[in-house]
C-alpha positions as CSV (number, residue, x, y, z in Angstrom):
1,X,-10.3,-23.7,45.2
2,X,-8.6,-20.8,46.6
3,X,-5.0,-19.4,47.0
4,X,-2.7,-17.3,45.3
5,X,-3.3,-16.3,41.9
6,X,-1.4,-14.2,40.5
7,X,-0.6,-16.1,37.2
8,X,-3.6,-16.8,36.7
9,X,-2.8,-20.8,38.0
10,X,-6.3,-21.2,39.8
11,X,-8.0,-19.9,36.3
12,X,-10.3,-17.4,38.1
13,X,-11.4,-14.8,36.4
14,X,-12.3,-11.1,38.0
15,X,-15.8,-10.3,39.6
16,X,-16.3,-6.8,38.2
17,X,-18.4,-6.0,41.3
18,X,-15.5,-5.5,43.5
19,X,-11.7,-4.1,43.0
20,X,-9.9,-5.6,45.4
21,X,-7.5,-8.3,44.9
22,X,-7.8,-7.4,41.3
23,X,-4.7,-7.7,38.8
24,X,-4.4,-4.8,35.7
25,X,-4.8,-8.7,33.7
26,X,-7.8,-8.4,35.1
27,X,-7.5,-11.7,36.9
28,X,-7.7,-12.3,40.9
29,X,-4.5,-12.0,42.6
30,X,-5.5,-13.9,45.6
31,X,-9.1,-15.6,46.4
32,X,-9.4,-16.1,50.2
33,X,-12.2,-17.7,50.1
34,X,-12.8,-21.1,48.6
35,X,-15.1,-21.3,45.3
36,X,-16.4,-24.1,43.2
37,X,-14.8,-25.3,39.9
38,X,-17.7,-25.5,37.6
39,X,-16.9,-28.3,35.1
40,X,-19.6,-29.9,32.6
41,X,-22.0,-32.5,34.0
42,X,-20.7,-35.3,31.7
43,X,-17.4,-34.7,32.4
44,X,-16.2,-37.2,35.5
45,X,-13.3,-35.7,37.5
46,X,-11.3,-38.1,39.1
47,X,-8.8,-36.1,40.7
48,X,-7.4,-32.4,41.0
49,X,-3.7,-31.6,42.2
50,X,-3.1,-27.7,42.9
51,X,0.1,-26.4,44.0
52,X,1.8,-23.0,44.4
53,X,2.1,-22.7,40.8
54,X,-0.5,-24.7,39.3
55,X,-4.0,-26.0,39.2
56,X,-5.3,-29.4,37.1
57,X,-7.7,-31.6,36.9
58,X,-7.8,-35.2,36.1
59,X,-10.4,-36.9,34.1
60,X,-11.7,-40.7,33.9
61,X,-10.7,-40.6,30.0
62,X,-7.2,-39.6,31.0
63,X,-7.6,-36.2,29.8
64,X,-5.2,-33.4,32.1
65,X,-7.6,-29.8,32.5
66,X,-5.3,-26.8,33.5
67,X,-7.4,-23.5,34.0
């Protein structure tokens, strides 16, 4: 995932090694490059939709995951 985040939408959290991109919330304001979504292995996602203002994930019991 990557993109703007600066509400927080992609639900990535800071990496304390470096300041840049870094929000006073102390959430990334913009991830350039793409990173993995860690979910747990017995969750089955079926599909994500990620927008300008949102991220989600669907799952095969119906269930909607926003970061």
């Amino acid at each position: 995932m990557w993109g703007w985040n600066e509400k927080g939408q992609l639900g990535l959290s800071v990496n304390h090694d470096h300041d840049d991109g870094q929000s006073s919330s102390g959430q990334v304001q913009c991830q350039t490059v793409p990173v993995p979504i860690n979910f747990p292995d017995d969750l089955e996602v079926m599909t994500v939709s990620c927008g300008t203002r949102h991220s989600a994930a669907i799952t095969g019991m119906k269930t909607v995951i926003i970061p």
